[in-house]
N, C-alpha and C positions, 0 to 999 in steps of 0.2 A: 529219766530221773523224775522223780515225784517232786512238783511244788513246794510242799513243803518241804522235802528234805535237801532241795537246793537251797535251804536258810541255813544258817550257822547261826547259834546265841549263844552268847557268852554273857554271864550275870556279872557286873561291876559292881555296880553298888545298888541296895532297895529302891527297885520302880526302874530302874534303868539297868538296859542292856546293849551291847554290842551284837550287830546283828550281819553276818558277812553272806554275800550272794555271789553267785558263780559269776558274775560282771562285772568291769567298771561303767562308771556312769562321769563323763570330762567333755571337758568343752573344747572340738575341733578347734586344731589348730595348724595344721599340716595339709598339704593337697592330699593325701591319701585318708585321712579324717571328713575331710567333705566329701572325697567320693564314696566313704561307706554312708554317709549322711543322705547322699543323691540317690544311691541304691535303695535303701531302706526306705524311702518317700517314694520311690517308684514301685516297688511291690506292695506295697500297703495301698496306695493310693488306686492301682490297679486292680486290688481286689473290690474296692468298694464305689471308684469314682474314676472308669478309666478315661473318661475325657479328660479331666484333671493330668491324670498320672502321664499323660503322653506331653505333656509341659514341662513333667520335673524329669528328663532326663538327663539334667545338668545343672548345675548352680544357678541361682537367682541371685538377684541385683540385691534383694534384702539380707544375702548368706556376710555380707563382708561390710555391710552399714556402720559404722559408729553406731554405738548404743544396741548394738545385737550380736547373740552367742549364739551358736547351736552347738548342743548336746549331742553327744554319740554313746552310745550303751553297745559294750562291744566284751565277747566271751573272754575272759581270763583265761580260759583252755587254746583255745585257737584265735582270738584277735576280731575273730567273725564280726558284720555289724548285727545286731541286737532291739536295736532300737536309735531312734531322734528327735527332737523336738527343737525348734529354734523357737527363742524369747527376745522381742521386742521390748524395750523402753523409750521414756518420753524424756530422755535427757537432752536428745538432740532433734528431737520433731514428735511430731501427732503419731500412734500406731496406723500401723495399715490399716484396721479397721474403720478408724477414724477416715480413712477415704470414703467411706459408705454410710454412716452413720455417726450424729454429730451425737456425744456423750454428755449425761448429766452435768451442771459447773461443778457438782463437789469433785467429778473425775476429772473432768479438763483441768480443772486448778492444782491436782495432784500428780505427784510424782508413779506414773504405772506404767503396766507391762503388760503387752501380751506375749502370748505362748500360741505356738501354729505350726503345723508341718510337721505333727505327729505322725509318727511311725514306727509301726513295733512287728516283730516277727511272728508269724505264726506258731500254734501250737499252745502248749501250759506256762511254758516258761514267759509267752510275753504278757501276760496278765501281772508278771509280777515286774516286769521291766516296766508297765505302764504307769506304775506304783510308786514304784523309784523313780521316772522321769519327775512324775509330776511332785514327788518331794524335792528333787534338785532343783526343780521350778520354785515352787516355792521356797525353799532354804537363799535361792540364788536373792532373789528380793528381798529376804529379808538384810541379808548381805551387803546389800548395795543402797539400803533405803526407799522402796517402793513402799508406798501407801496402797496400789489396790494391785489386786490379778485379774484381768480383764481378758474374755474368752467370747471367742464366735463359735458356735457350733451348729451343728445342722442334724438333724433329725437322723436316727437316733441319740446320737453324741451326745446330744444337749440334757437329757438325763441322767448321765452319767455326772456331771458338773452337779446340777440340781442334787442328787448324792454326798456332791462332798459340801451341800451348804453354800452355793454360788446362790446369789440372789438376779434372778431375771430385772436387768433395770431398764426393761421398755415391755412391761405386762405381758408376755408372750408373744409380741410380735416379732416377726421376723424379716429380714434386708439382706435384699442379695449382695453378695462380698466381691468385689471386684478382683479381690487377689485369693478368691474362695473359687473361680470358676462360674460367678455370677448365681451360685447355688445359694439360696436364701437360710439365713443363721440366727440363729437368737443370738443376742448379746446379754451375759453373764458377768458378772464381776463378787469377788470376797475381798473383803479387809484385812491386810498382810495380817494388823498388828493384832486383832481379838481374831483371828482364825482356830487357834488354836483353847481359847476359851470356850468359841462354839462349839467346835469339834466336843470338849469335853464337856463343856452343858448338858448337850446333846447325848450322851453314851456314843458319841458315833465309833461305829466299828474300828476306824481306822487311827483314833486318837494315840494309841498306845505308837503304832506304827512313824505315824508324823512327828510327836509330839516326845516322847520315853525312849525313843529309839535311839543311838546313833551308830549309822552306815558310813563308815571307813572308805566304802567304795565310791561313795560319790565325792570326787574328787575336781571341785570348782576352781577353786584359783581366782576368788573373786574379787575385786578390792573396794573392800568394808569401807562403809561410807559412816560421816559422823557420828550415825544418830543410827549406826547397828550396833551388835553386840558383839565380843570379841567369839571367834567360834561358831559362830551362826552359822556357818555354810555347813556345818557336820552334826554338831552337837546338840544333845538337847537343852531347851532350857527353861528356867518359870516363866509361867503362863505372863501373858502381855494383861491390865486391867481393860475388861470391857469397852 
């Protein structure tokens, strides 16, 4: 099947559409949800980093923390997993990263998140599951109340971030991650709340996608915290001020 024609769009209303993908995208919640999550981090990780990947043959300590979800992106057709990511927040301690590298005060005094333990399946279709993760990532924070999205990445990765408008907030340097495999990472971070303003400042490609879209299939279940917006985990909605 063709990328694109693995989208569905349905026109609602002017500037916004419904947009349906052969997946869902939900937050493990079952022993059988973590093991397509364990799977999916061991094939991915073993194509690119297999010292890594011979670690994640089984759940980690960070999979069942307070203050962390992971994502499963798993076929509507057959169940298959698809893709994963687990997200970190500071509700209840420091991020992992934060073992490795002490962040800016405007971070440490804010409510954030990391995202880590990505993994997506080979072939066309996971370039578009990578898309959706990282909008359930973000929808998820906006959801919950996070002020920043806070990313370690490692070479190449780390331009892909740089892409969506992550600002490098230690000048391109880079620090090996303790819970990275001791592989050296730039630390990245965007502002939940003008994310989508930049996006559209910018023309960025992806603006209509994050921002005009709303994906039915990503299916959070999150619990909106005071100072979100009703809907946020799905829908679209006006731009945050600068």
């Amino acid at each position: 099947m063709d990328l694109a024609e693995s989208r569905k769009f349905i026109v609602e209303t002017p500037g916004i559409v419904t947009e349906q993908v052969p997946f869902t995208i939900r937050v493990a919640r079952s022993d059988a949800d973590f093991d397509k999550a364990v799977q999916m981090r061991h094939e991915a990780y073993g194509r690119h980093v297999p010292a890594v990947a011979e670690k994640l043959r089984s759940l980690e300590a960070y999979d069942r923390q307070p203050g962390t979800v992971v994502l499963v992106a798993e076929s509507k057709l057959d169940g298959s997993p698809l893709g994963t990511m687990r997200i970190h927040t500071s509700r209840f301690g420091p991020l992992p990263l934060e073992g490795s590298v002490e962040l800016p005060a405007e971070l440490r005094d804010a409510p954030r998140s990391e995202a880590n333990r990505l993994g997506i399946t080979n072939g066309r279709i996971g370039r578009l599951v990578k898309l959706m993760l990282f909008k359930a990532y973000y929808r998820y924070c906006l959801a919950t109340g996070i002020d920043w999205m806070v990313i370690a990445a490692r070479s190449p990765l780390d331009r892909q971030y740089e892409a969506l408008l992550f600002t490098d907030l230690f000048d391109g340097q880079y620090f090996p991650m303790r819970h990275g495999g001791n592989i050296p990472h730039r630390v990245l971070g965007l502002r939940v709340a003008t994310a989508e303003r930049r996006w559209a400042v910018a023309g960025h490609a992806l603006y209509d996608f994050m921002g005009r879209t709303f994906h039915p299939d990503i299916e959070l279940d999150a619990e909106p915290s005071a100072s979100s917006l009703p809907g946020v985990t799905a829908a679209p909605r006006e731009l945050a001020a600068a």
